[in-house]
C-alpha positions in Angstrom: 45.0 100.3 205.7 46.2 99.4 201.9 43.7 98.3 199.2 43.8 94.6 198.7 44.9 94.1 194.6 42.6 92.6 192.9 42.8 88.8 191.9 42.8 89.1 188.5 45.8 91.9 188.6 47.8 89.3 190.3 46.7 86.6 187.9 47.7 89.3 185.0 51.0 90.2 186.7 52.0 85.9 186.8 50.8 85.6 183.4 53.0 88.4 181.9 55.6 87.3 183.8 55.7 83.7 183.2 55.8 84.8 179.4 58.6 86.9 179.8 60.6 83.8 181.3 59.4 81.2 178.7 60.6 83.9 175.9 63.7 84.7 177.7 64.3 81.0 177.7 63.2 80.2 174.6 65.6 82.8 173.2 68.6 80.8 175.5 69.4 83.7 177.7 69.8 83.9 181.4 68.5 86.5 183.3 71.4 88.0 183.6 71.8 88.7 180.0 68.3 90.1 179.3 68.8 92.7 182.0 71.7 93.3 180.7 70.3 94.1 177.4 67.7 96.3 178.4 70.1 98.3 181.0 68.8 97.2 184.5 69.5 94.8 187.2 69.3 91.1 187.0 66.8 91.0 190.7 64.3 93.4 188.7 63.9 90.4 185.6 63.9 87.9 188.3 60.5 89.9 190.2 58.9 90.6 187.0 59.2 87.2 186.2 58.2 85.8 189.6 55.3 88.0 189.7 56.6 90.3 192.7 56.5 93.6 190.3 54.9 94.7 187.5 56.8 96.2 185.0 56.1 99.0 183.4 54.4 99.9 179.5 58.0 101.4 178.8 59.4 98.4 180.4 57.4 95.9 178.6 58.7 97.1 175.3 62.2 97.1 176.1 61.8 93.6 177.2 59.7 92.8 173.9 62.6 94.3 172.0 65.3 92.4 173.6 63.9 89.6 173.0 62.3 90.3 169.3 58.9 89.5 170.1 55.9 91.6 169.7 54.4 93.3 172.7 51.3 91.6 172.2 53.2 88.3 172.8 54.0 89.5 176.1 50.3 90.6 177.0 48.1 87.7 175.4 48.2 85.4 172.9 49.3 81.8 172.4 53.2 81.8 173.3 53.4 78.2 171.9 51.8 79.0 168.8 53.9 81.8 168.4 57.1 80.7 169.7 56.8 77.7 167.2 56.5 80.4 164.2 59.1 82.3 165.8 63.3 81.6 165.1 65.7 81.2 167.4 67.7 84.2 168.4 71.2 83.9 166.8 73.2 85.3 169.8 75.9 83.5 171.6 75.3 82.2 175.1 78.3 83.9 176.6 
């Protein structure tokens, strides 16, 4: 029988991926567009995001990058602090 996941690796995986979505959406892109930015599939953003996967260290800075935020933003941190310090991404929404 599989190992139960700890409660505070699923509370870790929501937070992280709840970040990801208030960045993404802070940053006006859809989820189709960040995945398109870092190379992978729209359903993989849309787990990580939902909390159904954990994306990887590699993964996590792709996502970072895309998004120009610091990893640490991802991980911890105030998002609304920062996000207030933080410009708006210049890119079209097309």
């Amino acid at each position: 029988m599989p190992e139960q996941e700890p409660v505070w690796s699923l509370l870790r995986r929501r937070d992280i991926g709840e970040r990801i979505r208030t960045v993404r959406l802070h940053r006006r892109l859809t989820q189709e567009q960040l995945a398109h930015l870092i190379g992978i599939d729209r359903r993989t953003i849309h787990r990580y995001e939902t909390a159904q996967r954990d994306p990887s260290l590699s993964m996590l800075l792709r996502i970072a990058d895309a998004l120009d935020v610091s990893l640490s933003l991802l991980l911890s941190g105030s998002l609304e602090l920062d996000l207030r310090n933080a410009k708006r991404d210049e890119r079209p929404a097309g």
